[in-house]
N, CA, C and O atoms as a Tripos MOL2 file, in Angstrom:
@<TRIPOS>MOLECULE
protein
  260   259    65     0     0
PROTEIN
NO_CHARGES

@<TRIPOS>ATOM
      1 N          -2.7960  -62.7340   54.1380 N.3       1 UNK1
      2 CA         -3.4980  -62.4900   52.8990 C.3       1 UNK1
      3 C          -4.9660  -62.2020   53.2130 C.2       1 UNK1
      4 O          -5.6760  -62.9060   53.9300 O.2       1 UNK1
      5 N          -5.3350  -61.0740   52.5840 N.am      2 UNK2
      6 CA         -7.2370  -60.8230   52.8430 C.3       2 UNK2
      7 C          -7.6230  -61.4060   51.7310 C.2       2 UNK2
      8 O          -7.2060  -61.1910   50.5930 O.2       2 UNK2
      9 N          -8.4270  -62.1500   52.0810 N.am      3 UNK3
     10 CA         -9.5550  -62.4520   51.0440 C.3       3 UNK3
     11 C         -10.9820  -61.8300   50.9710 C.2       3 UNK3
     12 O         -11.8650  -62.2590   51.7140 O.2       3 UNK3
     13 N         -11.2310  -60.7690   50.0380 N.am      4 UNK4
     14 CA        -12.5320  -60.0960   49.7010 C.3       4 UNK4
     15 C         -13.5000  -61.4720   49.2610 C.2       4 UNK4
     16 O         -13.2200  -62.5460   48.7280 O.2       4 UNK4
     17 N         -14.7060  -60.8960   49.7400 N.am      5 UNK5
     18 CA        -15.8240  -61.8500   49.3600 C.3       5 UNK5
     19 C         -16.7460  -61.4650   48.6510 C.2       5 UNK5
     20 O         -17.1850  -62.1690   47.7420 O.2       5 UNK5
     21 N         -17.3740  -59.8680   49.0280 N.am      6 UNK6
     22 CA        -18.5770  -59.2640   48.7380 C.3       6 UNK6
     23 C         -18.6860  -58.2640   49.1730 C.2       6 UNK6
     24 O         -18.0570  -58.1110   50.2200 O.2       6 UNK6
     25 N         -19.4670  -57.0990   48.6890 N.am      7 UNK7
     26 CA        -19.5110  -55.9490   48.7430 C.3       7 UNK7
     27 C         -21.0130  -55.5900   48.8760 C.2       7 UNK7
     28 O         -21.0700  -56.4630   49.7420 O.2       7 UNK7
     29 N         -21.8820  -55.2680   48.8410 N.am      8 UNK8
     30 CA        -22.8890  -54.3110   49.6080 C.3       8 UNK8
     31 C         -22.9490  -52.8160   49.3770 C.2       8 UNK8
     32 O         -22.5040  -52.1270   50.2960 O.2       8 UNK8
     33 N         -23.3570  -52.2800   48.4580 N.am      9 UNK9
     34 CA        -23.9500  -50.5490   48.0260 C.3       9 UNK9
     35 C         -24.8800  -49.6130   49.0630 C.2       9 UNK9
     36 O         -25.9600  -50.0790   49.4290 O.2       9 UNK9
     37 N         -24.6340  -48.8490   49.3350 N.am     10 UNK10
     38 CA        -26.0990  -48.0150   50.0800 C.3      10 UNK10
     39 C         -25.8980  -46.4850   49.5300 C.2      10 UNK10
     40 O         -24.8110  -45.9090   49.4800 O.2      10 UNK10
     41 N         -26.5200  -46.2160   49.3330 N.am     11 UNK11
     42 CA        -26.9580  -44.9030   49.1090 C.3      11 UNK11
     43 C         -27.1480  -43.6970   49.8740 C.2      11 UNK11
     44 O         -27.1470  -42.5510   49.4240 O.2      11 UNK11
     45 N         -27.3400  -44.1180   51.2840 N.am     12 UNK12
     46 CA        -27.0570  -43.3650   52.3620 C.3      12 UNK12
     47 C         -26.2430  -43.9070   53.5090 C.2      12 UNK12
     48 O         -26.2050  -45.0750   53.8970 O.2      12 UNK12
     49 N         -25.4990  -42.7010   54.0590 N.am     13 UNK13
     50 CA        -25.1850  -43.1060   55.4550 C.3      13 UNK13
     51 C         -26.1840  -43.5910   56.5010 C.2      13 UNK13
     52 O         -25.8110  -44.7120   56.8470 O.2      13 UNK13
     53 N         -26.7350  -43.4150   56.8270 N.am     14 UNK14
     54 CA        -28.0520  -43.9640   57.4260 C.3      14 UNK14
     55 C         -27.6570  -45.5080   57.6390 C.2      14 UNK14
     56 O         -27.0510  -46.1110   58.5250 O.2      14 UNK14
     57 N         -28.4780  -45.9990   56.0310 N.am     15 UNK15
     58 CA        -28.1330  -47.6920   55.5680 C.3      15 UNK15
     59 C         -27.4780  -47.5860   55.8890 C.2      15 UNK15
     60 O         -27.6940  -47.3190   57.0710 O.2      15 UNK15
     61 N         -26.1070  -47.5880   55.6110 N.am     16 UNK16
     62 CA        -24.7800  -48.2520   56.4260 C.3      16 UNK16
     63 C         -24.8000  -47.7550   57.6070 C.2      16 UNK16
     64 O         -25.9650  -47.9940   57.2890 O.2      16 UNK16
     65 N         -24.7440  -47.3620   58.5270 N.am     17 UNK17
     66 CA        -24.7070  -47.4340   59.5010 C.3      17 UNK17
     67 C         -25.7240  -48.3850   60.0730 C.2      17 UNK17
     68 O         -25.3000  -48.5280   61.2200 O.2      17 UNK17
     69 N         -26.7530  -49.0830   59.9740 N.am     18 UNK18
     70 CA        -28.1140  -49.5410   60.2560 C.3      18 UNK18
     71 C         -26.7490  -51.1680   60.1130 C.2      18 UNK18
     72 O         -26.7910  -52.0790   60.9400 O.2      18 UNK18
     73 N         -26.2640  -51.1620   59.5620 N.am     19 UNK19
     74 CA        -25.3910  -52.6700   59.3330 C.3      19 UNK19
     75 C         -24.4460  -52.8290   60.9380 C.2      19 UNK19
     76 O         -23.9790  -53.8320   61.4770 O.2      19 UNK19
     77 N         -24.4380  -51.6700   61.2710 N.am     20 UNK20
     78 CA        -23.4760  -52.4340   62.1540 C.3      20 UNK20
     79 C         -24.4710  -53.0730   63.4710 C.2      20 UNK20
     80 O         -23.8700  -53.5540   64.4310 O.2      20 UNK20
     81 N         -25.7340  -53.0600   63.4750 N.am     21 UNK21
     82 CA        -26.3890  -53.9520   64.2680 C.3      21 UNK21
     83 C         -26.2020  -55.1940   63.4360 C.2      21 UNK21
     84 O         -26.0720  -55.2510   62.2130 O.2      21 UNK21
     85 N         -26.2110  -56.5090   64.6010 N.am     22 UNK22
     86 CA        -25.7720  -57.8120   64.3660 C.3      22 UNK22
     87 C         -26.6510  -58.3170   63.9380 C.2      22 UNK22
     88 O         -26.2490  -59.4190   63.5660 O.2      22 UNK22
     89 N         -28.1250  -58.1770   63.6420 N.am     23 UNK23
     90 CA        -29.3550  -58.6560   62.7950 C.3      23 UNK23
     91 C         -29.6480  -57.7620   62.0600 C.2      23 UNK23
     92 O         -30.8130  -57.4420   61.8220 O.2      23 UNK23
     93 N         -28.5230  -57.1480   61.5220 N.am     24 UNK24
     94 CA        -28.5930  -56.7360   60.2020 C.3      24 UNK24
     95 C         -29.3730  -57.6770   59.5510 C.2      24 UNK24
     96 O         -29.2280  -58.6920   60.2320 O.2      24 UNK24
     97 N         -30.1650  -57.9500   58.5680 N.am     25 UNK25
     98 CA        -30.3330  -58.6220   57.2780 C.3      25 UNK25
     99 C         -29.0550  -58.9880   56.3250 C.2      25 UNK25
    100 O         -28.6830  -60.0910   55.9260 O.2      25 UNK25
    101 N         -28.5110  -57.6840   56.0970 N.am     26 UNK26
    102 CA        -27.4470  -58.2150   55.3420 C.3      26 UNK26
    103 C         -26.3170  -58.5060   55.7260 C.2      26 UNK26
    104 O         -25.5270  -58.7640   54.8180 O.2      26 UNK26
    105 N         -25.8090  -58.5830   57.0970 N.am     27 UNK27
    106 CA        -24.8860  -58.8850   57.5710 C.3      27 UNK27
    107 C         -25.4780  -60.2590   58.1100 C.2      27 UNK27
    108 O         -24.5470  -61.0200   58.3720 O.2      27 UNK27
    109 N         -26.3830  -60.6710   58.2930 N.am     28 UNK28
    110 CA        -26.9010  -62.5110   58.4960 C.3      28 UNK28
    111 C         -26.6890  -63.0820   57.3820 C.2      28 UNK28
    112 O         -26.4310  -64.2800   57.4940 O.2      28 UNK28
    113 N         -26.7030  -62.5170   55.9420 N.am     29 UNK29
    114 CA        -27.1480  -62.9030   54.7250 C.3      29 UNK29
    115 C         -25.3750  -63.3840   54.3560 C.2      29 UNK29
    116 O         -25.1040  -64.4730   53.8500 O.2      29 UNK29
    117 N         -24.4170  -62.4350   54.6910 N.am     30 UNK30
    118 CA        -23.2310  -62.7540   54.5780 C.3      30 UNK30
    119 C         -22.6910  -63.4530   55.7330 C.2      30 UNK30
    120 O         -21.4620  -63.3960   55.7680 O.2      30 UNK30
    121 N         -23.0900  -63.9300   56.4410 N.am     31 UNK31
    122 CA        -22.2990  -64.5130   57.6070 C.3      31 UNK31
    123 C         -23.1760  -66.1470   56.8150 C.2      31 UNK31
    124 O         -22.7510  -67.2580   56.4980 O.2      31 UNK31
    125 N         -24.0760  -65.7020   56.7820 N.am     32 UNK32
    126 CA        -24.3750  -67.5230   56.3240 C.3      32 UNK32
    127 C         -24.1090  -68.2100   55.0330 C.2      32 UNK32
    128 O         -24.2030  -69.4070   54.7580 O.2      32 UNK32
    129 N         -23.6280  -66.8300   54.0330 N.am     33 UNK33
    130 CA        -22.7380  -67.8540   52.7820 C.3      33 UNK33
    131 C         -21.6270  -67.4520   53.0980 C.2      33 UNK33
    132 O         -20.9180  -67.2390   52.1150 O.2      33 UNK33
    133 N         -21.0010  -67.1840   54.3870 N.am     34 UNK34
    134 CA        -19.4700  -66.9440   54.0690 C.3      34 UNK34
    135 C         -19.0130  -67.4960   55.6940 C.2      34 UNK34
    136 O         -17.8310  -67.3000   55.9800 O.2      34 UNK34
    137 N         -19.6910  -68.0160   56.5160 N.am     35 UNK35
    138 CA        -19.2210  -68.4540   57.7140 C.3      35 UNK35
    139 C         -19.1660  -67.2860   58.6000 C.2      35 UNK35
    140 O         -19.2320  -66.1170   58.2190 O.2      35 UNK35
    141 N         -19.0040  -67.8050   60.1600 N.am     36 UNK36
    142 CA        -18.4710  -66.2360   61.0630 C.3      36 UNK36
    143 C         -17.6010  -65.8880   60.9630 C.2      36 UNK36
    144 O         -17.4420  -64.7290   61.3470 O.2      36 UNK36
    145 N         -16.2090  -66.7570   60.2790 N.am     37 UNK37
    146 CA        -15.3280  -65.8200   60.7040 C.3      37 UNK37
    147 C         -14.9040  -64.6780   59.5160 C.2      37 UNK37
    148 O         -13.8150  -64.4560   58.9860 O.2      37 UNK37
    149 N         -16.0280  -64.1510   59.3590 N.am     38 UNK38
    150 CA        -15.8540  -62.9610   58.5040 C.3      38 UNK38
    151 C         -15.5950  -62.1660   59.2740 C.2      38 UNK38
    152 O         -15.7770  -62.2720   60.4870 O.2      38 UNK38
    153 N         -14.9090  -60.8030   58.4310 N.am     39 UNK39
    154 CA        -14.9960  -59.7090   59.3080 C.3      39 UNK39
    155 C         -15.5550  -58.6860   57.8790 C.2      39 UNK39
    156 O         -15.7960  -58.8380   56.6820 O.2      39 UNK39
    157 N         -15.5620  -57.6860   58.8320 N.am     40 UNK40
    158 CA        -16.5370  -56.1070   57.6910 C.3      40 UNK40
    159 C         -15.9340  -55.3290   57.7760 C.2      40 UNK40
    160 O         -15.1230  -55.3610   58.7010 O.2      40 UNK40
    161 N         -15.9580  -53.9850   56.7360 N.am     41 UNK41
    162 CA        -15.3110  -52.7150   56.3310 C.3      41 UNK41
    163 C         -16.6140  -52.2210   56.1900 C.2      41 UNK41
    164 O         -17.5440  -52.7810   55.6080 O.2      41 UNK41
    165 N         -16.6270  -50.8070   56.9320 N.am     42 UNK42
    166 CA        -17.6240  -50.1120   56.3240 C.3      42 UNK42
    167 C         -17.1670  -48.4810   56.3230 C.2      42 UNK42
    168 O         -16.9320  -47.7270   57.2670 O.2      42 UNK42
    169 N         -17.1340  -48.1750   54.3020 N.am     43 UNK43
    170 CA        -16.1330  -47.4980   53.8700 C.3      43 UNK43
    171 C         -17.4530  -46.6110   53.1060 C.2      43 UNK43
    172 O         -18.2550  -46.9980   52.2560 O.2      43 UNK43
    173 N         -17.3270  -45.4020   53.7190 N.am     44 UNK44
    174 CA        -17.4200  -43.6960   53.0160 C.3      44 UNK44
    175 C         -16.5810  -43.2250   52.0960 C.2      44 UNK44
    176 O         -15.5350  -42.6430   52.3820 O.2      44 UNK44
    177 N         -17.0920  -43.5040   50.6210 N.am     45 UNK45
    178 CA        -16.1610  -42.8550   49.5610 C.3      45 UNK45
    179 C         -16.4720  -41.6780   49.5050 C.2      45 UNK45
    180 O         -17.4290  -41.1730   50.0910 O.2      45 UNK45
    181 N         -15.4200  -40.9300   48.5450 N.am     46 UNK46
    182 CA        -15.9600  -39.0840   48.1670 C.3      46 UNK46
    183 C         -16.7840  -39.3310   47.8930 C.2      46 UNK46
    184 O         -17.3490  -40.3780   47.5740 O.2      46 UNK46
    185 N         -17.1550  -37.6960   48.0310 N.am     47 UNK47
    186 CA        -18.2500  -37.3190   47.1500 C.3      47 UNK47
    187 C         -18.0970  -37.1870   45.5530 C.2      47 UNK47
    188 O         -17.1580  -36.8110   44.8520 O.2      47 UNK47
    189 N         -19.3600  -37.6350   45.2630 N.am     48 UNK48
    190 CA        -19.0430  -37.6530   43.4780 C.3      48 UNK48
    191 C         -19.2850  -39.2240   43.6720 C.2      48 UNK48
    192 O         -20.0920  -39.5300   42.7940 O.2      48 UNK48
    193 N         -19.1010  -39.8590   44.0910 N.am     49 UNK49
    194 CA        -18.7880  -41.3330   43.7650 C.3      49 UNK49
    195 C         -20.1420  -41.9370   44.6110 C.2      49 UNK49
    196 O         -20.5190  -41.9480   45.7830 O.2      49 UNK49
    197 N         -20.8020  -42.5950   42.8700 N.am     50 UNK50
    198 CA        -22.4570  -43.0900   43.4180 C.3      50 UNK50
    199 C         -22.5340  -44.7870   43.2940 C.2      50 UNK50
    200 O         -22.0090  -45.2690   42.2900 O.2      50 UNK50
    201 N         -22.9660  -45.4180   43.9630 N.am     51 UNK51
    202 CA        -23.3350  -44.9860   45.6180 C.3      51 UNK51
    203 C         -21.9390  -44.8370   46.5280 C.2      51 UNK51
    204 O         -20.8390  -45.3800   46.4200 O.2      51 UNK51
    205 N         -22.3840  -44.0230   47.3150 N.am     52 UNK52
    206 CA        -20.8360  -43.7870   47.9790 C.3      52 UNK52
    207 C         -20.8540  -45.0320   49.4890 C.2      52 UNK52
    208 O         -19.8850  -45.5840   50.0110 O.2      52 UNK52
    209 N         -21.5310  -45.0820   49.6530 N.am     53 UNK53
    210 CA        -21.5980  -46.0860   50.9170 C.3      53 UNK53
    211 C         -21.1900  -47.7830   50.9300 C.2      53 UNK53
    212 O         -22.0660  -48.5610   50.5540 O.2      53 UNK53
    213 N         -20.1390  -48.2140   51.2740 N.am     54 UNK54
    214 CA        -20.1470  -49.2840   50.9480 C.3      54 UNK54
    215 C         -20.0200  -50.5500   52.2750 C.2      54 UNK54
    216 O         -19.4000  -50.2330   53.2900 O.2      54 UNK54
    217 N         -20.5000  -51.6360   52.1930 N.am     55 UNK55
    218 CA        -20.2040  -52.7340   53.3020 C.3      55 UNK55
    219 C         -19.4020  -53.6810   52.5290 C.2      55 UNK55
    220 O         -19.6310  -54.2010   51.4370 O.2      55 UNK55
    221 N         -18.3190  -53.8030   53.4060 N.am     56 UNK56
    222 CA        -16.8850  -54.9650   52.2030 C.3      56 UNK56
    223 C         -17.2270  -56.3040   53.3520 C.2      56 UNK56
    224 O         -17.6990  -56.1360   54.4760 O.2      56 UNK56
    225 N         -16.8980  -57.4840   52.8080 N.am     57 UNK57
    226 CA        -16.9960  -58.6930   53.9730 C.3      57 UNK57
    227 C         -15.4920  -59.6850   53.6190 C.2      57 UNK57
    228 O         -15.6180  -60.4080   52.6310 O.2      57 UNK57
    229 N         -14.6450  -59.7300   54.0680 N.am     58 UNK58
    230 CA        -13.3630  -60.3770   53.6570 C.3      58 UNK58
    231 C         -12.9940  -61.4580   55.2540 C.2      58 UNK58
    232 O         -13.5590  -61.4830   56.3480 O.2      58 UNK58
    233 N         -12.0530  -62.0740   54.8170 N.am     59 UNK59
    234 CA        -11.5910  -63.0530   55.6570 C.3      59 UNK59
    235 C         -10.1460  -63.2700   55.2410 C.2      59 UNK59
    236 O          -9.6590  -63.7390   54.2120 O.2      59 UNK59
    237 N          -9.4450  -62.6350   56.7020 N.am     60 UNK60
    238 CA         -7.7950  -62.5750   56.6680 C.3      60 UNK60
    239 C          -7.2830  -64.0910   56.8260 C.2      60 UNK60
    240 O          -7.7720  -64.7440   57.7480 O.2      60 UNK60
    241 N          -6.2210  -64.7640   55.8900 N.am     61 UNK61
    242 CA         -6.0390  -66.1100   55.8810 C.3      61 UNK61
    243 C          -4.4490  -65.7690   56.0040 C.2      61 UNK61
    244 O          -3.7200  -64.9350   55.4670 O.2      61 UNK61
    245 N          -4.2470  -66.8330   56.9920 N.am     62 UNK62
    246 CA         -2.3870  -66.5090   57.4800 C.3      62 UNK62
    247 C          -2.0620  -67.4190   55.8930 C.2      62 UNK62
    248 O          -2.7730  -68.2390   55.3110 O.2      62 UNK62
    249 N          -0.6670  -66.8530   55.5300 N.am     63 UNK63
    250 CA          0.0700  -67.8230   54.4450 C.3      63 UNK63
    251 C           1.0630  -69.0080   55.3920 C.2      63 UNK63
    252 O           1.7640  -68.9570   56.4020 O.2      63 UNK63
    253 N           0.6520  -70.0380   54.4150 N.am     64 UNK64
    254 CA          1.5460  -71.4090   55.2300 C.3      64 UNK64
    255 C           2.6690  -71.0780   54.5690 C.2      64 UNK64
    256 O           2.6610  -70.5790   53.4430 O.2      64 UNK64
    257 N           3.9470  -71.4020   55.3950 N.am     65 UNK65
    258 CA          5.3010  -71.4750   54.4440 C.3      65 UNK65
    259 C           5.2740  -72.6090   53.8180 C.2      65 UNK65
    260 O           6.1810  -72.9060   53.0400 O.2      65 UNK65
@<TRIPOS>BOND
     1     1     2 1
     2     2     3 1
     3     3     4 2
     4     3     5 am
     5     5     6 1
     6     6     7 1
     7     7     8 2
     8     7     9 am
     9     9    10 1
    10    10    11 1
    11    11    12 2
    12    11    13 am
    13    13    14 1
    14    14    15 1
    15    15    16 2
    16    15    17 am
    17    17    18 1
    18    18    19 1
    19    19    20 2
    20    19    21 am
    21    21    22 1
    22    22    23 1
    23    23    24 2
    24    23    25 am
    25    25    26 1
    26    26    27 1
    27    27    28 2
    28    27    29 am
    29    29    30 1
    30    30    31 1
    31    31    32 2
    32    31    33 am
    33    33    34 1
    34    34    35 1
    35    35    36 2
    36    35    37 am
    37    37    38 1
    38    38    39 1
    39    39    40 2
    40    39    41 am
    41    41    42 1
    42    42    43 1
    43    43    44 2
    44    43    45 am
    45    45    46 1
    46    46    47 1
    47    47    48 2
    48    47    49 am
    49    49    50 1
    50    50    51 1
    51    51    52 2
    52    51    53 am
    53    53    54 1
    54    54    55 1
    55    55    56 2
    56    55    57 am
    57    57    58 1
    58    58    59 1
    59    59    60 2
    60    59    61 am
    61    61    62 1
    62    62    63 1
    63    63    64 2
    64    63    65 am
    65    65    66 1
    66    66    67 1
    67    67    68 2
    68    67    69 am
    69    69    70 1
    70    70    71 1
    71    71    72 2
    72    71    73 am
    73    73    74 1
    74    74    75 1
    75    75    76 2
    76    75    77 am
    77    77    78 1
    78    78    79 1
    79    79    80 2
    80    79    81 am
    81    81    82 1
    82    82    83 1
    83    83    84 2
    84    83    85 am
    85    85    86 1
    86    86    87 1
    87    87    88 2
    88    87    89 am
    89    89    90 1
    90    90    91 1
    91    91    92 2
    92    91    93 am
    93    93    94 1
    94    94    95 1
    95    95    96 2
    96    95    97 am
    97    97    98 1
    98    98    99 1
    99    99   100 2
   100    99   101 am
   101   101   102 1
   102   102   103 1
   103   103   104 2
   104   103   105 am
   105   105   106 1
   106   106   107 1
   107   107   108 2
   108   107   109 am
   109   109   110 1
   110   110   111 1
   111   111   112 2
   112   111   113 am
   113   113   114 1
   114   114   115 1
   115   115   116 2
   116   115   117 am
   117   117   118 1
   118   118   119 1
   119   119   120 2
   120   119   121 am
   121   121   122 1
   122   122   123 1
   123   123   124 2
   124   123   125 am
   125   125   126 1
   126   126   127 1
   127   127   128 2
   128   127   129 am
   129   129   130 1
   130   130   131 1
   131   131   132 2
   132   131   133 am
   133   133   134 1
   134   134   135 1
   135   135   136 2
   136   135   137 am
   137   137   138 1
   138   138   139 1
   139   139   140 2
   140   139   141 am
   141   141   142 1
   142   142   143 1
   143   143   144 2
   144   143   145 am
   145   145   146 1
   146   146   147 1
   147   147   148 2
   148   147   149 am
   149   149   150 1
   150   150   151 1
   151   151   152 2
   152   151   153 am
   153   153   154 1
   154   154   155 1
   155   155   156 2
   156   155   157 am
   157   157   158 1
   158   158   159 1
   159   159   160 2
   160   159   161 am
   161   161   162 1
   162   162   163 1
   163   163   164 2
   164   163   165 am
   165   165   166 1
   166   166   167 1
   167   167   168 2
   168   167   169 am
   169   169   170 1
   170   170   171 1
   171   171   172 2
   172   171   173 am
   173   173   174 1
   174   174   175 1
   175   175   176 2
   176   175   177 am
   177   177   178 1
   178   178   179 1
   179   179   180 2
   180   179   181 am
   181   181   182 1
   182   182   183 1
   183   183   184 2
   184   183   185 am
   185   185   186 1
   186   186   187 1
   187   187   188 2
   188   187   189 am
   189   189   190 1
   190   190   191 1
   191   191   192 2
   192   191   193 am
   193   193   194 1
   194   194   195 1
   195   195   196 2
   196   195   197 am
   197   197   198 1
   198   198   199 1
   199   199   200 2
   200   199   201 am
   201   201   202 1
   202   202   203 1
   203   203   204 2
   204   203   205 am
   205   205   206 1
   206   206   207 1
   207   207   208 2
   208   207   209 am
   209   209   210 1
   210   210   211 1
   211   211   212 2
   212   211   213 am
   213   213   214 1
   214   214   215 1
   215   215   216 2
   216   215   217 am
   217   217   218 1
   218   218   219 1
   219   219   220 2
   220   219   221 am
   221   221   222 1
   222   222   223 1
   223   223   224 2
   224   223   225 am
   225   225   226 1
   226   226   227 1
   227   227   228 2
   228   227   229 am
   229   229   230 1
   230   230   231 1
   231   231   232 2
   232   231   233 am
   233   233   234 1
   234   234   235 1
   235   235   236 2
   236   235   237 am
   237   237   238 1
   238   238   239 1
   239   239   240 2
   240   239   241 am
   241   241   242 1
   242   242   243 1
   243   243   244 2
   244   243   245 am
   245   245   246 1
   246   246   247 1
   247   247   248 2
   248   247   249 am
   249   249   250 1
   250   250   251 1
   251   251   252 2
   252   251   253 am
   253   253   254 1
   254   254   255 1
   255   255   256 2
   256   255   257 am
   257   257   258 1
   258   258   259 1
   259   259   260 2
@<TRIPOS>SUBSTRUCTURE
     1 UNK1         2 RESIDUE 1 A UNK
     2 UNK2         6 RESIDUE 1 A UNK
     3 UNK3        10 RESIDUE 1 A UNK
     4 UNK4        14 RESIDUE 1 A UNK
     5 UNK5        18 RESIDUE 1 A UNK
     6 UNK6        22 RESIDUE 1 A UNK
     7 UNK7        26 RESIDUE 1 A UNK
     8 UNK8        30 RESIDUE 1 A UNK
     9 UNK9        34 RESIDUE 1 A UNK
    10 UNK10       38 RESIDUE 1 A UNK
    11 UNK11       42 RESIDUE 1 A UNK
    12 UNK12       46 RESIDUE 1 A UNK
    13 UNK13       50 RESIDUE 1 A UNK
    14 UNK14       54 RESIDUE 1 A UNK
    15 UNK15       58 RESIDUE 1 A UNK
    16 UNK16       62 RESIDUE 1 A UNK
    17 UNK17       66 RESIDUE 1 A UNK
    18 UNK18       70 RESIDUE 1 A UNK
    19 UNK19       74 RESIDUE 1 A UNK
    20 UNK20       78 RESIDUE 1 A UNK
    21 UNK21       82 RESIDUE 1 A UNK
    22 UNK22       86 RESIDUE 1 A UNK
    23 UNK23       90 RESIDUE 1 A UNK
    24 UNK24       94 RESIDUE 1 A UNK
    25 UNK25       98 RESIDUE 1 A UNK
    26 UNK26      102 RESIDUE 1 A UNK
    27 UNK27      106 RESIDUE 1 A UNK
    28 UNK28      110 RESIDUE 1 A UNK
    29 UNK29      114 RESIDUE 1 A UNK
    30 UNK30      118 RESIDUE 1 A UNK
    31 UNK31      122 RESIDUE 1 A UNK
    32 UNK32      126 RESIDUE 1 A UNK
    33 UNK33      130 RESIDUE 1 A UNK
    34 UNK34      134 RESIDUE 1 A UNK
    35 UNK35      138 RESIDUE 1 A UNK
    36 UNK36      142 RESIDUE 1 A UNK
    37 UNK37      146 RESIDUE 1 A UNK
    38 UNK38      150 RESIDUE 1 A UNK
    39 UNK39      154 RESIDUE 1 A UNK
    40 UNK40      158 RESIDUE 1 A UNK
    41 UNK41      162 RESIDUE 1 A UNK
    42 UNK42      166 RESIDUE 1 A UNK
    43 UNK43      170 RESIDUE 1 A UNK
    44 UNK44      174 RESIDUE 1 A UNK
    45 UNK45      178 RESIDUE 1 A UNK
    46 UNK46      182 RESIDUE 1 A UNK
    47 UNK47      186 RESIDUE 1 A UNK
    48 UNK48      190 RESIDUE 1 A UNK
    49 UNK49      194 RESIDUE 1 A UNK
    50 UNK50      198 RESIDUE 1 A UNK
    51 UNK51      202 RESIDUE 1 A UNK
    52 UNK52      206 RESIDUE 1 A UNK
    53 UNK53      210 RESIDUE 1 A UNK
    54 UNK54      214 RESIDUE 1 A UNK
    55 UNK55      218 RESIDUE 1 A UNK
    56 UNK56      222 RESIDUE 1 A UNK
    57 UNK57      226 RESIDUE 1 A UNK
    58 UNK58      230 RESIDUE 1 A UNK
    59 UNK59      234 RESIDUE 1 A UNK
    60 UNK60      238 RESIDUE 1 A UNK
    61 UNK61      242 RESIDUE 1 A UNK
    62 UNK62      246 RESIDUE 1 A UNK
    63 UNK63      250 RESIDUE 1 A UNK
    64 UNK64      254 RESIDUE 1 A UNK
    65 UNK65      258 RESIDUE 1 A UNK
């Protein structure tokens, strides 16, 4: 099961790309209300779609039987 946490807007490719350094700002900002073992998506929507740049932060949780 993924669990979404938070999402993150940019307006340019640029910004997002600038996230995948590890002192990001906003990737410190989500690792410290959401723990390390987050992981990230960083998703280019079409065009047309404002802001198109997005940073997702989720955490995959195994299901107990």
């Amino acid at each position: 099961m993924i669990q979404y946490y938070e999402s993150i807007f940019y307006n340019t490719l640029e910004e997002l790309n600038a996230t995948y350094q590890p002192n990001h700002p906003d990737i410190l900002h989500m690792e410290e209300k959401y723990g390390t073992g987050i992981q990230f998506s960083h998703i280019m929507h079409r065009e047309g779609v404002e802001p198109r740049f997005e940073l997702s932060c989720y955490k995959v949780r195994r299901e107990r039987n």
